[in-house]
N, C-alpha and C positions, 0 to 999 in steps of 0.2 A: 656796860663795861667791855673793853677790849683783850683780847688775849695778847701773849706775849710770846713771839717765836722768834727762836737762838737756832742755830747749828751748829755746833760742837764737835769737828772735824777732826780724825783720826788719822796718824799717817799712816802710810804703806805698812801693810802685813809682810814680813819676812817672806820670800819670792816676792815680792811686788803686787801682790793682789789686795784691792783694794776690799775691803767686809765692809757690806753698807750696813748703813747708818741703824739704830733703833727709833723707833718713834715713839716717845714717852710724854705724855700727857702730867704735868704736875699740877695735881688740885693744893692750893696754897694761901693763903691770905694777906699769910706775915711779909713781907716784905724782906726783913732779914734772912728771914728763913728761906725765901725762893731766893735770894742772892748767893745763899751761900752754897746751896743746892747746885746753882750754877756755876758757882767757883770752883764746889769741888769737883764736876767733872770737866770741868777745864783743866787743871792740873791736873787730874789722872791721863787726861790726853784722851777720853771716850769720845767713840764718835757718836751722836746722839744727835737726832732732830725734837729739842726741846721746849715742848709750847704749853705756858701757864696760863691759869686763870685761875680765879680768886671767887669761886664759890662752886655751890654744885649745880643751880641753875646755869652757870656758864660752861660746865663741865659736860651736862649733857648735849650742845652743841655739837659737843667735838668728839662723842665716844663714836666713831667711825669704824668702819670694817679695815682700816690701812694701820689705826692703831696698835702698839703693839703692848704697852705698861703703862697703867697710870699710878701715879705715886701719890698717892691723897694722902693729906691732913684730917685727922679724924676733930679738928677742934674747926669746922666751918662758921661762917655767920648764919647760913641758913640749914645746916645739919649737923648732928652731934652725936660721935659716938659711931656705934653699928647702925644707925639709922643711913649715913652716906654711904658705909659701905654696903650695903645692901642694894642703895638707890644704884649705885654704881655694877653690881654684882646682877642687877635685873635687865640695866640696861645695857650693858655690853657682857654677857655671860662668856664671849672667847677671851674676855680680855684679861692678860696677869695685871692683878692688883698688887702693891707694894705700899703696905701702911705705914705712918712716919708717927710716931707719936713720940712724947714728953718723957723722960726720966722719969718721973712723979707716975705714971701713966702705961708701965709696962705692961701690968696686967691686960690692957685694953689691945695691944697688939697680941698678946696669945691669944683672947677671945674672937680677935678678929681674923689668925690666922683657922679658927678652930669653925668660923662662918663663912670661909671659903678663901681669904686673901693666898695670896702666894708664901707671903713674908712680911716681917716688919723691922723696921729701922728706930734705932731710938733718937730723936732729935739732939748733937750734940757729941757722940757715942762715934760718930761716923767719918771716915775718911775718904777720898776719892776715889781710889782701888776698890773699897769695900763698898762705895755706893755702886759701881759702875758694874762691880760681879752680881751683886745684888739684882741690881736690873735684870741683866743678861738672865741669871739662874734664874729667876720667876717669870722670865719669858721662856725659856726653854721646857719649866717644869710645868707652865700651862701649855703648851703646845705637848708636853706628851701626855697631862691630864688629857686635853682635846682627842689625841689619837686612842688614848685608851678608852673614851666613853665612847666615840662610834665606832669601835671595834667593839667595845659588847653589844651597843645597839644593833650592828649589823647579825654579829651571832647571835641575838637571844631572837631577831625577827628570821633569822632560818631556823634555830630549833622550833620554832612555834610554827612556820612555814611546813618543813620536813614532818613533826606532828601532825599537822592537820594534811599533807599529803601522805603520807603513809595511810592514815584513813582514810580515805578516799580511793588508795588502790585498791581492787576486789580480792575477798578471798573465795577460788573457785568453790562453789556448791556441788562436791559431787559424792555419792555414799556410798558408790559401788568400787569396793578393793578392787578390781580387777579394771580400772578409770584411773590413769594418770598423767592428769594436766600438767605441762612445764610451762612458764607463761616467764616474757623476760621485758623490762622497760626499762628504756633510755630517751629520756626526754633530753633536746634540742638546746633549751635553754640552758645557761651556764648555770650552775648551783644550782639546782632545781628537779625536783623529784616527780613531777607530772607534766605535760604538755596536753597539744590537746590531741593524742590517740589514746585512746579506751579499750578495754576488752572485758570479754566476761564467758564462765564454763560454767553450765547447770546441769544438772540430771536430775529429770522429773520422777517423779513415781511412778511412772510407767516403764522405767528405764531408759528412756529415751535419752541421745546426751544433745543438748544444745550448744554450739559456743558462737559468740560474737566476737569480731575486732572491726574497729571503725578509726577516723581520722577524720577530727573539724579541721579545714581549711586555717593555718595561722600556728604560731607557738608560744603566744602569752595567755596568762591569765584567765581571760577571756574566755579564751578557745580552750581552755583547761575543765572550767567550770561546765560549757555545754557538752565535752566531749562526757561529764562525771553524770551531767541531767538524762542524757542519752543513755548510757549504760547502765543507770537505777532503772528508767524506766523501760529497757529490754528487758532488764531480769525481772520486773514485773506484769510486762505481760505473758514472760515465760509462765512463771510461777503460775501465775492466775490462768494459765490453758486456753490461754486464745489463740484461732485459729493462726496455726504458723503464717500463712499465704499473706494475713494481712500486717503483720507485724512491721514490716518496711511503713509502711503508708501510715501508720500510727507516729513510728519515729520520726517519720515525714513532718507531720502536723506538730509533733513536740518540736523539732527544731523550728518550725518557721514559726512557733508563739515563742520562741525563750532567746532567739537572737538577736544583736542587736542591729544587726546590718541585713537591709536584702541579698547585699554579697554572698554572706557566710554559707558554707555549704558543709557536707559531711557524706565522707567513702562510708561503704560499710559491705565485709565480706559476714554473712550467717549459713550457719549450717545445723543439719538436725540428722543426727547418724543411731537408726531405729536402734530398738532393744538389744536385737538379735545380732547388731553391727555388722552386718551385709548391704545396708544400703545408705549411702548420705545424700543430704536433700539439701541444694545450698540455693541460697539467694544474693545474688550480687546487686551493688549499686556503685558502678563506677568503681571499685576498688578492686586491688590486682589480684588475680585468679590463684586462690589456694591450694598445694601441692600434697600429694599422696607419696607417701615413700614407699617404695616395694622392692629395694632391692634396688632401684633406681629413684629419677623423681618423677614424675607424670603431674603435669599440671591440671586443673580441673577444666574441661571443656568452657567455654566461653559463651555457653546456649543461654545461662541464667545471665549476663552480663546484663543489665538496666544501669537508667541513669542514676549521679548522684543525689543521694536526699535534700532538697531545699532548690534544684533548680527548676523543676518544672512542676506549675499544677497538675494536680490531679493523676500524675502520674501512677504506675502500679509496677511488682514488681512479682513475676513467676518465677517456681522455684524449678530447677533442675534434678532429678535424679542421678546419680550415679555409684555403680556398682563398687562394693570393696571387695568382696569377697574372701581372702587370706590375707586382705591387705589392712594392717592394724597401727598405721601410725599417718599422722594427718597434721600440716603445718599451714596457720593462719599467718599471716604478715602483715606491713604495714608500707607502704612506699618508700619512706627512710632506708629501710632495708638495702632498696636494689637502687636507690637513685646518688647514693656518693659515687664517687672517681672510683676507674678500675685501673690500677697501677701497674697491672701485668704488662703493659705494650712499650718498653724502654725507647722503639722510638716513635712516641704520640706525644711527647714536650708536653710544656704548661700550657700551650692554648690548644692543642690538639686531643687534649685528654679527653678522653668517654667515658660514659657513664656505666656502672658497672651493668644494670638491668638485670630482667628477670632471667633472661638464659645464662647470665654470666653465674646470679645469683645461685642456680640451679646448679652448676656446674661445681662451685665451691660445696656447694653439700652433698652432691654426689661422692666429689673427692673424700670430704669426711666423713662418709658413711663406710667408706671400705674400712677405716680403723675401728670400726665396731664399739666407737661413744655409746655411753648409754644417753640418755635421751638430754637428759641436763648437764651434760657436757657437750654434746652436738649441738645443742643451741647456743651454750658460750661459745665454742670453736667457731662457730659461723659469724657470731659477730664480731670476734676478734680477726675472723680474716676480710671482712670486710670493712672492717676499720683501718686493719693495716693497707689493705688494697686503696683504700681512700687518700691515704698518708697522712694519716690523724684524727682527730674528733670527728664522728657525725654530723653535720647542723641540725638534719630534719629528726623530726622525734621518730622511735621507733619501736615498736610494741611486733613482739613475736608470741605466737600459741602454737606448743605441740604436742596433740592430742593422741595420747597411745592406751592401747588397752587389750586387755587379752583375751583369745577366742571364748563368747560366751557359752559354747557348746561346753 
């Protein structure tokens, strides 16, 4: 059997703009009743692209994504009752359904509006105005049904999101009051609470303080999960007292069995600053050289610099000494940091802009060190003026550690 399609033309909207058309679908059988259907939107003057058929196997042909209301008869030849509207409600779930049922038969439209329909119409009851609002409203109120169910879909997959990243960020392991870690993360990604830079602060029982920050290559998912496999498995070789020297080479071998691309690679700055905090012992891979505060900023010598983790076999990575002496505050970073726009130069324009970098970087925390922040406010203030120096959001992710603590003597 064939469908049957009308266009049912509307004049000009008041201004002259023309409202297109609805596209409604009438599942119908009766003959009368699809005629008068179309009579009365003819006389209300709706404009409607109106195409029937006469049962539910011909109905699901046409339940299309362009679709916008189907007006079924709940009394089919080959469906009865909530049984179409169901078949209909399965097979096009965006679609506003608009039930039409008998005098005799009201009860059937509240159950039907109560199994998802939009509305129901009583066969006979109905005039053309009231068919043609009819329509409209149970298109409008399935388009905000629509909008309101992936607006919770979208929030209830960030709260669960946001939950399982919040666990996954570290909480620092350190027991000695006189040890305090500020640690700050701003992932990359829009909406999103991890990326892929990591970090981690330990103090072993020997007093010793450990801390790692590292950075997978990349900002999704992915690089989120290896950046989290990296950083459990630091703080468990810390934990377990393996020798510091080989710690890189270990993390080495975790990345290149847990990645999925031979591309992927991983920065990684570590340090281990003895008991007695007079001396830190750093190992670098590729990632930018961590700074000492004293009054000034002093970058860490460049001697430990080795490559990154995952690009060369066999590589190995020596660790650097260097002396603190009265110096008790020590800042880990992450590239994000120093690689946005530095917006000081008014005239560097938008193709001429630079990058703010590590001396610029250096120079901003200089600046706020003379106003005597305590230590978690010096690390907001620095990413707040390096955000505004950027002129807006970060893109790269960016994880800061800063390690203060008081003379053990």
């Amino acid at each position: 059997m064939t469908s049957e399609t009308s266009s049912l033309r509307r004049p000009l909207a008041q201004g002259g703009a023309l409202i297109g058309p609805t596209r409604v679908l009438l599942v119908e059988d009766d003959e009368g009743d699809a005629f008068l259907v179309r009579e009365l939107l003819l006389d209300a003057g709706a404009e409607m692209d109106l195409r029937r058929v006469r049962s539910l196997a011909e109905a699901r042909e046409h339940l299309t994504t362009d679709l916008q209301c189907v007006l079924l008869d709940l009394g089919l030849p080959d469906a009865q009752g909530m049984q179409a509207l169901r078949t209909v409600l399965d097979a096009a779930p965006t679609i506003a359904v608009l039930v039409l049922t008998g005098l005799d038969d009201e009860h059937r439209g509240i159950e039907a509006v109560a199994s998802g329909a939009q509305d129901y119409l009583i066969k006979g009851a109905i005039d053309g105005p009231l068919l043609t609002r009819a329509i409209r409203y149970s298109v409008e109120r399935k388009r905000a049904d629509e909008s309101m169910r992936r607006l919770y879909d979208s929030e209830s997959r960030a709260a669960e999101n946001a939950r399982l990243e919040r666990g996954l960020l570290p909480q620092p392991l350190v027991s000695s009051h006189g040890v305090d870690p500020v640690a700050r993360y701003r992932p990359g990604r829009h909406q999103s609470l991890l990326g892929g830079d990591f970090y981690d602060v330990v103090e072993c029982e020997d007093g010793a303080l450990f801390a790692l920050i590292g950075d997978v290559a990349g900002h999704g998912p992915d690089e989120a999960a290896l950046g989290v496999c990296l950083r459990i498995a630091w703080r468990t070789l810390v934990l377990a007292g393996v020798d510091p020297e080989t710690i890189l080479s270990a993390m080495d071998a975790v990345l290149v069995s847990e990645r999925g691309s031979d591309e992927v690679f991983a920065t990684v700055s570590m340090v281990r600053i003895d008991r007695e905090r007079k001396v830190a012992r750093f190992w670098l891979a590729g990632h930018p050289l961590p700074v000492v505060l004293d009054g000034g900023v002093t970058p860490v010598p460049d001697e430990a610099a080795g490559t990154a983790l995952g690009i060369a076999e066999d590589a190995t990575w020596a660790g650097f000494d260097f002396p603190l002496g009265s110096k008790n505050r020590l800042m880990l970073f992450t590239d994000g940091l120093i690689e946005g726009f530095d917006g000081s130069d008014p005239d560097a324009g938008a193709v001429g802009r630079r990058r703010l970098g590590e001396e610029g970087m250096q120079r901003l925390l200089e600046q706020l060190m003379a106003s005597d922040l305590d230590a978690g406010a010096l690390v907001d203030a620095l990413l707040g003026q390096v955000q505004e120096r950027n002129g807006g959001e970060l893109t790269d992710d960016v994880a800061v550690v800063l390690l203060c603590w008081s003379d053990r003597a």
